[in-house]
Structure formats: structure tokens, C-alpha cells
C-alpha positions as CSV (number, residue, x, y, z in Angstrom):
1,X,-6.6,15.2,15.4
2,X,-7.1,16.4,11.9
3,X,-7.5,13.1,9.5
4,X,-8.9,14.9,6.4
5,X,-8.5,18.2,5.2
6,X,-10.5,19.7,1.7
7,X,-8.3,21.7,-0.2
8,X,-10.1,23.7,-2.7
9,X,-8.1,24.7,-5.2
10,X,-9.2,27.1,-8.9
11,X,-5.7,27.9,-10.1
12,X,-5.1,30.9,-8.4
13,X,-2.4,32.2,-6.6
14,X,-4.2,32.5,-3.4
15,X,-5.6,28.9,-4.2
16,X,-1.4,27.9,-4.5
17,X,-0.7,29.2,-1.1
18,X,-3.5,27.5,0.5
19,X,-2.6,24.2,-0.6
20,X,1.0,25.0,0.2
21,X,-0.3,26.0,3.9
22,X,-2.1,22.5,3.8
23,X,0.3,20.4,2.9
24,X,3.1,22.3,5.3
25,X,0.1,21.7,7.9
26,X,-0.4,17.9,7.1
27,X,3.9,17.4,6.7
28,X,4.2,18.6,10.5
29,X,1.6,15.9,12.0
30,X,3.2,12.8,13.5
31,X,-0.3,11.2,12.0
32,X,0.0,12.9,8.2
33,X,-4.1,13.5,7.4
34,X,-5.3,12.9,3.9
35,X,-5.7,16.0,1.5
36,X,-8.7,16.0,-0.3
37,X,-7.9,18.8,-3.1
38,X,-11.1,19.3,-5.3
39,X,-11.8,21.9,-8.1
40,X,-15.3,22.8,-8.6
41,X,-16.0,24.4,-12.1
42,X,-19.1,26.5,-12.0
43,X,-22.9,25.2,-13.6
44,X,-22.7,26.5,-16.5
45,X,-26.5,27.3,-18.0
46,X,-26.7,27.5,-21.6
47,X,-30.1,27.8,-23.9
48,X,-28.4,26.5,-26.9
49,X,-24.3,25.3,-26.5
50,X,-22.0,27.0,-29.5
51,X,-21.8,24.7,-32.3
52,X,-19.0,22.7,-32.7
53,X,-18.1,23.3,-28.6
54,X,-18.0,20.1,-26.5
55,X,-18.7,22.2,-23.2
56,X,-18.4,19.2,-21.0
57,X,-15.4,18.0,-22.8
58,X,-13.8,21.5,-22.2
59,X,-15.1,21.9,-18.7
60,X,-13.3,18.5,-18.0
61,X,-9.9,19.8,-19.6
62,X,-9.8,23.0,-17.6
63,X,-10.2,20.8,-14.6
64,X,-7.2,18.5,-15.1
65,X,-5.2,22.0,-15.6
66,X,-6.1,22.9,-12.6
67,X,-5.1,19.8,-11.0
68,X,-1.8,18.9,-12.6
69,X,0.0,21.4,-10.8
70,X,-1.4,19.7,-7.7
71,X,0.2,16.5,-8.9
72,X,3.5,18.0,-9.8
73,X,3.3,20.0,-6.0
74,X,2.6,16.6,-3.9
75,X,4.3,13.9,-5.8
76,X,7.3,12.6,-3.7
77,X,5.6,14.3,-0.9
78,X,4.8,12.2,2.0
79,X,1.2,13.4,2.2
80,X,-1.5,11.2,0.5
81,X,-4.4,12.9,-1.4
82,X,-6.7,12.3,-3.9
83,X,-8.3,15.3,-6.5
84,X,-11.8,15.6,-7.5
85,X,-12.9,17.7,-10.0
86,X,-16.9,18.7,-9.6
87,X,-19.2,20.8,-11.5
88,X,-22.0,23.2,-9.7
89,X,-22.0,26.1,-7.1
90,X,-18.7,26.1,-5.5
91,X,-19.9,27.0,-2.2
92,X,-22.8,24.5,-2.2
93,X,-20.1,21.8,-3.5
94,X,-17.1,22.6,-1.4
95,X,-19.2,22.4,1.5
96,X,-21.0,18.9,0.7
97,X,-17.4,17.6,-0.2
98,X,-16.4,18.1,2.8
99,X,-19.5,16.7,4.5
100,X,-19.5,13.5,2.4
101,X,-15.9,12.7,3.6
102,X,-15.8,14.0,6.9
103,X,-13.3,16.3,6.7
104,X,-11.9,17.3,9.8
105,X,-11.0,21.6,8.0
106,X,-11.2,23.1,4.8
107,X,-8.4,25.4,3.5
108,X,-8.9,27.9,1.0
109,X,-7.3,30.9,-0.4
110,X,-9.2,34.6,-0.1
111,X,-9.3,35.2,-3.4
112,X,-10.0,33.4,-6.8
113,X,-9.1,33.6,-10.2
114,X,-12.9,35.3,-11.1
115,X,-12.2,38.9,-8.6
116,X,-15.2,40.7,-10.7
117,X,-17.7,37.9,-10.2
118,X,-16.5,37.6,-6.6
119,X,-17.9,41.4,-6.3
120,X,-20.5,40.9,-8.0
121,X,-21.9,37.4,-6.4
122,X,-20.4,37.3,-3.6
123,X,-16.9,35.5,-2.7
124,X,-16.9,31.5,-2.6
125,X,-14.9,31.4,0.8
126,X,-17.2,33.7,2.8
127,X,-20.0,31.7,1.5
128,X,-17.7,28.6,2.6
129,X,-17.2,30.6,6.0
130,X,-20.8,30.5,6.3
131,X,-22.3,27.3,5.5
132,X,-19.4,24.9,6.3
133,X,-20.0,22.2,8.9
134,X,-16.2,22.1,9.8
135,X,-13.4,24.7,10.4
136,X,-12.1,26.7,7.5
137,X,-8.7,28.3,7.2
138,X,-8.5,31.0,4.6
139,X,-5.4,31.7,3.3
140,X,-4.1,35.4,1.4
């Protein structure tokens, strides 16, 4: 019996669909399980911040853009959830989220917002594929 799922969420489409799967997932349970939608915005490393720029302050504001969609999707829903919004590696974060409140699956979409630095890098959800300590469910 699933009683937490981790929904990770960047404002993608793919993201969308995922947390749409999720909550069509948690909606069909006799015993609803509790989303746990998190956004993780990246570590950013900067030698000297722009002047003028409060990074953190603009970090935080992208963040609850993210998740107000979220809030518009589940509200009146009968699902409860609650949203965090982390900073650092998504992998290493999406995984230790999920640890920390023993989530029972993670859902995630395939592909983020950031395709080029998914090339480049590597993408978040195979990294998630890899190193998670529960079942993941991708989602195109």
C-alpha cells in the first residue's frame, strides 16, 4: 500500500503530466496516499552575485511559480499534499526527500524544462532511476 508518493515537479510539461498521473494514481486508492510535490532549484555557485540581484530572493520567487499551479491543480481535490521547495542537486535532493519521508514511489516526468543541460549533464530522472531507494514512475 502506497502512503506517500514524491512528486517532483520543475514546471514542465512532462513535470504536469506526472503530477496529473499521481494524483489520478492517489484519487483511485480506497486509502488516498499523501503527495509530497517538491521543486528543487539548482545550487547556484557564484564568485561575486550581480549587484542589485537578491539571488535567494529570486530563487525563492521562481519556486512559488512553480508551485502555484500545483495549488490551483489539487485544491478541492480529495488528495492531501504538502510542497517543498529545495535548493541543491536535484538528483541528490529528490532522492533524500524521498528518503526523509519515507515515500513509498517517486513520479517524475522524462523530460525537464533545461533539455540542453539534460544533454549535457546528464538527465535528473535517470540519475533519480539510479540512486533512488524507492520505485520511480517516469512519466512522457
Amino acid at each position: 500500500m502506497l502512503k506517500r508518493i514524491l512528486v517532483a515537479v520543475d514546471g514542465s510539461e512532462h513535470a504536469h503530466k506526472a503530477l496529473e498521473q499521481a494524483v489520478v494514481l492517489a484519487e483511485s486508492m480506497k486509502q488516498p496516499p499523501t503527495l509530497i510535490i517538491v521543486h528543487i532549484n539548482p545550487s547556484v555557485s557564484l564568485n561575486e552575485p550581480a549587484l542589485g540581484v537578491d539571488l535567494e530572493a529570486r530563487i525563492a520567487e521562481e519556486g512559488q511559480h512553480i508551485i502555484q499551479p500545483v495549488n490551483d491543480l489539487l485544491s478541492g481535490r480529495s488528495v492531501q499534499y504538502e510542497t517543498l521547495l529545495i535548493a541543491g542537486d536535484p538528483v541528490n535532493e529528490i532522492c533524500r526527500a524521498a528518503k526523509d519521508r519515507d515515500c513509498d514511489l517517486i513520479v517524475m516526468g522524462t523530460a525537464g524544462k533545461n533539455m540542453l543541460a539534460e544533454i549535457v549533464v546528464g538527465s535528473v530522472s535517470h540519475g533519480v532511476l539510479k540512486h533512488a531507494g524507492c520505485p520511480v514512475m517516469t512519466v512522457k
